[in-house]
C-alpha positions in Angstrom: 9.3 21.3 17.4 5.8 22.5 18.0 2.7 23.4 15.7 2.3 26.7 14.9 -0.7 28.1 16.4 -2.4 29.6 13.8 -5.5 27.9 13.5 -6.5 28.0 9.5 -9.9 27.8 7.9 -12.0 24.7 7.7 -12.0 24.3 4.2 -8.0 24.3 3.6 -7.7 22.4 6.8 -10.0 19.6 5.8 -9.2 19.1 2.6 -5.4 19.0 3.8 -6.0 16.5 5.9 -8.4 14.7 3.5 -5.6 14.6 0.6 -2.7 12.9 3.6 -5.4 10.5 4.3 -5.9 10.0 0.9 -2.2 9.2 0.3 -1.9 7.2 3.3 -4.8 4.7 2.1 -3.2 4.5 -1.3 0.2 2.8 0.7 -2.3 0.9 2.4 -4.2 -0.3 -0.6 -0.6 -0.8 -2.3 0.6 -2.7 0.7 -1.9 -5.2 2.4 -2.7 -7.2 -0.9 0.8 -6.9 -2.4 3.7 -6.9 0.1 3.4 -10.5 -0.3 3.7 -10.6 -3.5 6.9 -8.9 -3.8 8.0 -11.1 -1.3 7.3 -14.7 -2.3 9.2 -12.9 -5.7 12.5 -12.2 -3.5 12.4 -15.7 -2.8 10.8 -16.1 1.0 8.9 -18.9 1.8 5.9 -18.7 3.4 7.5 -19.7 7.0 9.5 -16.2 6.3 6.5 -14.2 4.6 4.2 -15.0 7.6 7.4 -13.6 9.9 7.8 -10.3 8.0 4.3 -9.9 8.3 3.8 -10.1 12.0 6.8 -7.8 12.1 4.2 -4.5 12.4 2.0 -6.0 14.9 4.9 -6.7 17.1 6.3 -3.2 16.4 3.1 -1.1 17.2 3.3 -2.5 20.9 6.2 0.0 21.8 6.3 2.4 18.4 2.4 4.0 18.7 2.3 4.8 22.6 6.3 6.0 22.3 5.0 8.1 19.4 1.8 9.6 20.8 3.2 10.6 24.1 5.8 12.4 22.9 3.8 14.2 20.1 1.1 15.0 22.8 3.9 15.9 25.5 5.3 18.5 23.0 2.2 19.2 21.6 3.4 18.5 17.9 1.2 16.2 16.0 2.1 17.6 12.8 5.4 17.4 13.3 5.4 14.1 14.7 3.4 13.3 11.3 5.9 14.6 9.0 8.6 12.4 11.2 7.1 9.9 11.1 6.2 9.7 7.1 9.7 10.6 5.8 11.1 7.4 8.4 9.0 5.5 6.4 9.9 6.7 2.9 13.1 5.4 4.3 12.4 2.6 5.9 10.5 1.1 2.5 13.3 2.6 0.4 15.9 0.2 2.7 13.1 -2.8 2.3 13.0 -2.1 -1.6 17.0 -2.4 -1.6 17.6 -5.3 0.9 18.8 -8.9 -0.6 17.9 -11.9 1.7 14.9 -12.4 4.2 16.7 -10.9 7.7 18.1 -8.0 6.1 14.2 -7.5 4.4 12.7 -8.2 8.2 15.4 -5.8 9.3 14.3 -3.2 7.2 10.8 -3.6 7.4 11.2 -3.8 11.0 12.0 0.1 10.6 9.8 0.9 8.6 7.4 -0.4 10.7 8.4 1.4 13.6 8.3 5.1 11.1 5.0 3.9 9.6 2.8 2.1 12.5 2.3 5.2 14.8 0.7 7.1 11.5 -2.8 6.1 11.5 -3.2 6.8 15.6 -1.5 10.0 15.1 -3.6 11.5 12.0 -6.8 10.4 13.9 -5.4 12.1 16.8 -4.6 15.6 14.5 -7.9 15.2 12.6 -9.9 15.3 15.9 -7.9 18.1 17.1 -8.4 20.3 14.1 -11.4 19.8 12.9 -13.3 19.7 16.1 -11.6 23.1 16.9 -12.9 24.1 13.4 -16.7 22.7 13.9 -16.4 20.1 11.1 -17.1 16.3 11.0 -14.5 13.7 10.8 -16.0 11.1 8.7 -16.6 13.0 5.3 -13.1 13.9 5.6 -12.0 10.4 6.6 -13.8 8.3 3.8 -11.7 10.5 1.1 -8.9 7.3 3.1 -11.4 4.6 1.9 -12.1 6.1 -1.6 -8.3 6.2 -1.9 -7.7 2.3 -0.9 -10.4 1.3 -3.2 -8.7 2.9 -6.3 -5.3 1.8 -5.0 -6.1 -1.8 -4.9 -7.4 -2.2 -8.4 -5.0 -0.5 -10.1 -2.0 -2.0 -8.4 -3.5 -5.7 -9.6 -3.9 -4.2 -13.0 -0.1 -2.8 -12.8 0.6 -6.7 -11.6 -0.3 -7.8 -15.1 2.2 -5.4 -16.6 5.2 -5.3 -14.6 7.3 -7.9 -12.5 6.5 -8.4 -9.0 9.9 -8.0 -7.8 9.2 -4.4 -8.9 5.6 -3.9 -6.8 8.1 -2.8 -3.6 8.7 0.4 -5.7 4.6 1.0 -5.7 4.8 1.0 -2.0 8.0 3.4 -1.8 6.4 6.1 -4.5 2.6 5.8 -2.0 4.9 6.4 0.9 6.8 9.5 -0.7 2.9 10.9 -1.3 2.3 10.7 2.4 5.1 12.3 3.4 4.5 15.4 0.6 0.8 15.2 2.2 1.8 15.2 5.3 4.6 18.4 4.7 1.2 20.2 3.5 -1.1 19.5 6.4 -1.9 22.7 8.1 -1.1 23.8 11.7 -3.7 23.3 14.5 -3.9 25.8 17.4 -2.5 24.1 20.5 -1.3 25.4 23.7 2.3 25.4 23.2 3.0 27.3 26.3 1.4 24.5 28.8 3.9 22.6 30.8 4.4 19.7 30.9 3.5 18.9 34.5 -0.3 20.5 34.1 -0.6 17.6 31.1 -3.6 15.5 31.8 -1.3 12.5 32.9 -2.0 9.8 30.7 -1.4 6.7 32.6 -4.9 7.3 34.4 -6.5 6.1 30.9 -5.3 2.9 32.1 -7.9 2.9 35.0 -10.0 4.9 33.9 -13.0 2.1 32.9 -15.4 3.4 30.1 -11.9 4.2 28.2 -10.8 0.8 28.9 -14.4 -0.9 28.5 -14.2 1.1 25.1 -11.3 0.0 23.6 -12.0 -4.0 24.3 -15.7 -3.2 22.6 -14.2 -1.3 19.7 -11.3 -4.1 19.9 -13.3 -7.4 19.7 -15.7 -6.0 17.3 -13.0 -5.0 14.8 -11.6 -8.6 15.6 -14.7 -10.2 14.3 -13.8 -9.4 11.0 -10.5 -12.1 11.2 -12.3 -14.8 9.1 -13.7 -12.5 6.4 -10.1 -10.7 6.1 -8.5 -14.1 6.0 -10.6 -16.6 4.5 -13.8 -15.3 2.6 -12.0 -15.0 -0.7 -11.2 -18.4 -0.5 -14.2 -19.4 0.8 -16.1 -17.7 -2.4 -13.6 -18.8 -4.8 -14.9 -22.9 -3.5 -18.6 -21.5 -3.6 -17.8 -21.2 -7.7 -17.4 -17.3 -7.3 -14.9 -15.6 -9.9 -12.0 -13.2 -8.7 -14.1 -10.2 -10.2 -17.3 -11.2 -8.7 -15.2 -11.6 -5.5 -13.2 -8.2 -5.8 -16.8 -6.3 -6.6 -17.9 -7.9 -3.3 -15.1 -6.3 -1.5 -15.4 -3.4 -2.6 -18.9 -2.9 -1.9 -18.2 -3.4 1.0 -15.8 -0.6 1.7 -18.6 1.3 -0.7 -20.8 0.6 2.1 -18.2 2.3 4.5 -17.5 5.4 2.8 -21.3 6.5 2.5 -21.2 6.1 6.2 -18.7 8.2 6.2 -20.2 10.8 4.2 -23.5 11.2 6.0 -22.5 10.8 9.1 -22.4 14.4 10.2 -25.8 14.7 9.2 -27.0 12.2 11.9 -25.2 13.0 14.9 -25.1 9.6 17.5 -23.9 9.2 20.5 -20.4 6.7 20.6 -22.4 4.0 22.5 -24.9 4.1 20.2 -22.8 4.1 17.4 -20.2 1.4 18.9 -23.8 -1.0 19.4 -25.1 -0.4 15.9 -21.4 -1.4 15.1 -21.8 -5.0 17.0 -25.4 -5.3 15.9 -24.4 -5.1 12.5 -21.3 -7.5 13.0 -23.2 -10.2 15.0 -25.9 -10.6 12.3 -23.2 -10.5 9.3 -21.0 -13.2 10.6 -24.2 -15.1 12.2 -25.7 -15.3 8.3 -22.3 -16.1 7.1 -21.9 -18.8 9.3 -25.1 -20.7 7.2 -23.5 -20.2 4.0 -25.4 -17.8 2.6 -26.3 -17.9 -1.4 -24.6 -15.9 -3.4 -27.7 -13.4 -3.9 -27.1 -12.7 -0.1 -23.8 -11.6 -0.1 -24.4 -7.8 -1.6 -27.1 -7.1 1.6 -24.2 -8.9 4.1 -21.6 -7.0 2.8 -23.3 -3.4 3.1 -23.3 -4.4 6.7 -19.4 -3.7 6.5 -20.9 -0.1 7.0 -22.0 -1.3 10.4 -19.5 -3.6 11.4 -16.4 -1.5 10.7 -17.7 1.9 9.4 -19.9 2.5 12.9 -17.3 0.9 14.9 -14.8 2.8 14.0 -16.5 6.3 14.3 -18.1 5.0 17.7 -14.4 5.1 19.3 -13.2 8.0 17.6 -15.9 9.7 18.9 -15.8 8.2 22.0 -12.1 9.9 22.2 -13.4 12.9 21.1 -15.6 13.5 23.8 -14.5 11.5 26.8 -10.5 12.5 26.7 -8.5 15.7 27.1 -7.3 17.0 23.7 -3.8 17.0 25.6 -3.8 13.2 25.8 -5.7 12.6 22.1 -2.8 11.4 20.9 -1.6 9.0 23.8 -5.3 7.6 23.6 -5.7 6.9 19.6 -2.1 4.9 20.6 -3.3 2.6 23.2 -6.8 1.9 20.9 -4.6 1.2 18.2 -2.3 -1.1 20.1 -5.1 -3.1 22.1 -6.8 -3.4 18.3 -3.9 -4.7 17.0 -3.4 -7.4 19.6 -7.0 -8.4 19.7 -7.3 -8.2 16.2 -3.2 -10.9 16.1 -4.7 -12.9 18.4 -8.2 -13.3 16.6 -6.1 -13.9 13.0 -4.3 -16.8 14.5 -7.8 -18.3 16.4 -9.6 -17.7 12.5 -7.3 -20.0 10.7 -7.7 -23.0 13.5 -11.6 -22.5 13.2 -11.7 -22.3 9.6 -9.4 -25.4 8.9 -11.9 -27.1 11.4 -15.5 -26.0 10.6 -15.1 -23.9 7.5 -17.9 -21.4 7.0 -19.3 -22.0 10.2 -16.3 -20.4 11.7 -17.8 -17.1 11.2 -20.1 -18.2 14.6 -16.8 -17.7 16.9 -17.0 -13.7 15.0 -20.6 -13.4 15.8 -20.0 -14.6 19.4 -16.5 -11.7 19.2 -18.8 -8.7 18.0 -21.5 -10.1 20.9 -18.8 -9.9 23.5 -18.0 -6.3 22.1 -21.2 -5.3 22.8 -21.5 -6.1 26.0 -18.5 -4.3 27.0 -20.2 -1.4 25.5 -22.7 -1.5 27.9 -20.4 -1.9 30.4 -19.1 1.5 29.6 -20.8 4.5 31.4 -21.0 7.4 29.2 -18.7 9.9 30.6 -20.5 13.3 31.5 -18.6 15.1 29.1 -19.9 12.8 25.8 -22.2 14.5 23.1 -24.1 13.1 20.7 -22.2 13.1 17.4 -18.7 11.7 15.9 
């Protein structure tokens, strides 16, 4: 199954790919603060819970690069989209039926597998497309972040109205809209008729060291966000801070983000340059958290979240972008995705022994993460091939 290569028009394309992103942050928003939710209400403890959630990052390991490479060997992202999002409509549909906690890790465990490779493989299609089409990818993406945002609240409202063994159908009717977005996506030219053997082979990425220098800057800066994602709720809610004064926080944050996003084409940067603005921005958040900052503080820290994530993460897109063959995009969103999601394991389990040790000050051992990022970035030579711009 290949895409068809009829390339359509910027507008229809991006806004396309803007409304799958769209759904796909909605499932997100509807997931990460919920899932467990839904599952202390099936009756797992937290022993169980904190199993079915490591489920994905074990998953991703083998499901994103199996995913990519085929997609980029037959040149079928958008097939491999729509693939992928209907296995995950049933995969949650399995997880919303299943009684008991292994036949719930069973399911999730496919769903996982159906659901993991999409983020890596719509980055991969989005930079295809719209860099055939002369458009940006960030005021296309943040539509993603606007959708998470809206998802989030009004999933705790609906938490107030219905009962949380319910909140599993939430996540089954956001993954239904990502498939529909994703049957809806348009087709991308691609060169259909290349053999396989003339493929860029993608097992040089693994040697190839500004991709791999790259991915472990990208990697440990993302990381540095473990304790926030894990304990500055709590931590605020201690400081006297109330659940909406903590949510508001939050989402300026990913506020912060999305206008990133949105003016981001207007100031083309180079990936290094973005990537270091990125660890800039996360060393001097998590180094002013780590002081306990007053609560007057917090709104300037957390527009840094357009720094620390938002730069960050167009920093490597664009980095892919510009330093690898369109042939391999896919295989090389995959292996970003997976070493991110081992860093980023292995920095969740590290914030919760600092934490329960030094509290706040835990948020030194990010600064120091984003620092080590950094470096790495310098360590990357700009390939000869890299433009300014995401």
């Amino acid at each position: 199954m290949r895409d068809n290569p009829q390339i359509p028009t910027g507008t229809a394309f991006a806004w396309r790919l803007a409304l799958f992103y769209a759904a796909l942050f909605v499932a997100l928003g509807v997931q990460l603060p919920f899932l467990p939710v839904w599952l202390a209400a099936k009756g797992l403890d937290a022993a169980a819970i904190g199993i079915v959630l490591a489920i994905p990052m074990a998953v991703r390991v083998f499901a994103i690069p199996l995913a990519a490479r085929q997609a980029d060997q037959r040149n079928a992202l958008r097939a491999a989209l729509v693939i992928a999002a209907v296995g995950a409509v049933l995969g949650y549909g399995a997880v919303a039926l299943a009684e008991g906690a292994v036949p719930i890790m069973a399911a999730f465990a496919l769903a996982s597998l159906c659901s993991t490779p999409l983020m890596p493989l719509a980055d991969a299609y989005a930079l295809r497309g719209l860099r055939g089409l002369g458009r940006g990818y960030g005021p296309v993406r943040l539509w993603g972040s606007v959708a998470f945002i809206v998802a989030s609240l009004g999933a705790g409202f609906l938490l107030d109205i219905i009962a949380a063994r319910d909140l599993i159908w939430l996540i089954v009717a956001a993954t239904v809209l990502t498939a529909a977005a994703a049957g809806i996506l348009s087709p991308i030219g691609g060169r259909a008729d290349r053999a396989p053997a003339k493929t860029p082979a993608a097992g040089a990425l693994l040697r190839d060291r500004p991709f791999l220098a790259i991915a472990a800057a990208a990697s440990l800066i993302q990381a540095s966000h473990a304790v926030y994602y894990g304990f500055s709720a709590l931590q605020w809610q201690a400081a006297g801070l109330g659940g909406g004064t903590i949510g508001a926080l939050w989402a300026l944050g990913v506020l912060a983000e999305i206008v990133l996003f949105a003016i981001s084409g207007r100031f083309p940067l180079a990936p290094t340059t973005l990537l270091l603005l990125g660890a800039a921005g996360a060393v001097i958040r998590w180094g002013a958290m780590a002081f306990d900052p007053p609560a007057l503080l917090l709104p300037v820290l957390q527009c840094l979240h357009a720094l620390s994530f938002g730069a960050t993460h167009l920093g490597a897109i664009a980095f892919i972008a510009r330093a690898v063959p369109a042939e391999i995009g896919a295989t090389a969103q995959g292996y970003l995705s997976v070493a991110g999601g081992l860093v980023m394991g292995a920095a969740m389990g590290l914030s919760g022994a600092l934490y329960a040790r030094w509290g706040g000050a835990a948020y030194a051992g990010m600064a120091l993460a984003a620092a080590l990022g950094g470096a790495f970035v310098l360590v990357a030579q700009p390939p000869t091939r890299e433009r300014a711009g995401p």
